[in-house]
C-alpha positions in Angstrom: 213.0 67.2 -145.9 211.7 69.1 -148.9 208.7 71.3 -148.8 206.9 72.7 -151.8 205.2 75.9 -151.9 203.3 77.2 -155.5 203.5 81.2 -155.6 200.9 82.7 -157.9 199.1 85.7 -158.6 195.7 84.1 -158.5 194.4 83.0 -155.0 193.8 79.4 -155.3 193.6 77.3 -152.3 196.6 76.1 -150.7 199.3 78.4 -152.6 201.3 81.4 -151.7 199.3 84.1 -152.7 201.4 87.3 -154.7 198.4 89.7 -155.8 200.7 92.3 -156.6 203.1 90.1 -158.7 206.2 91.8 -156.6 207.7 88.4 -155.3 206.7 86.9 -158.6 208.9 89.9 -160.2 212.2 89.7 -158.1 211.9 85.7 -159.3 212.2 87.1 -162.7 208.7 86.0 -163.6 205.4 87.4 -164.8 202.1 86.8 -163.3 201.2 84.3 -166.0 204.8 82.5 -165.9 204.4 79.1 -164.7 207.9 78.4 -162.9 209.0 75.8 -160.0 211.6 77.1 -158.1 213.8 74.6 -155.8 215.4 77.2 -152.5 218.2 75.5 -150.7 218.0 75.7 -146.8 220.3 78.6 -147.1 217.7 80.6 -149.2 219.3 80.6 -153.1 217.3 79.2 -155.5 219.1 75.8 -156.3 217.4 75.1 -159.3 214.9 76.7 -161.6 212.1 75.3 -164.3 209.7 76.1 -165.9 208.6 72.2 -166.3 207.3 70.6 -163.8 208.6 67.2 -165.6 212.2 68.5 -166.2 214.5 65.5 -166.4 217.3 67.9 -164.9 215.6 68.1 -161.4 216.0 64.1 -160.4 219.6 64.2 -161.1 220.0 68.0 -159.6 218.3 66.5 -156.0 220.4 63.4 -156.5 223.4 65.7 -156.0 222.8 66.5 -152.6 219.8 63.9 -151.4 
């Protein structure tokens, strides 16, 4: 199964809301980075983009899907 969560600083409907930007921060990111962020079920980040088109991810998931 694979679940997708959007983190931001703004609180839109429906994301994981950061006001403080300190999640946003450990990630590496600013509040106004746009990033996708793909966490194994053992809690490291498998795969990082800042695209949410990026050609690498297909062939990353196809790796282990």
């Amino acid at each position: 199964m694979l679940v997708v969560h959007r983190l931001t600083a703004q609180p839109d409907p429906g994301v994981l809301h950061d006001p403080s930007g300190q999640a946003l921060r450990r990630l590496g990111l600013t509040t106004t980075d746009t990033a996708l962020l793909l966490v194994r079920p053992d809690g490291h980040v498998g795969f990082r983009t800042a695209e949410l088109a990026d050609p690498g991810l297909p062939a990353y998931l196809a790796r282990w899907l």
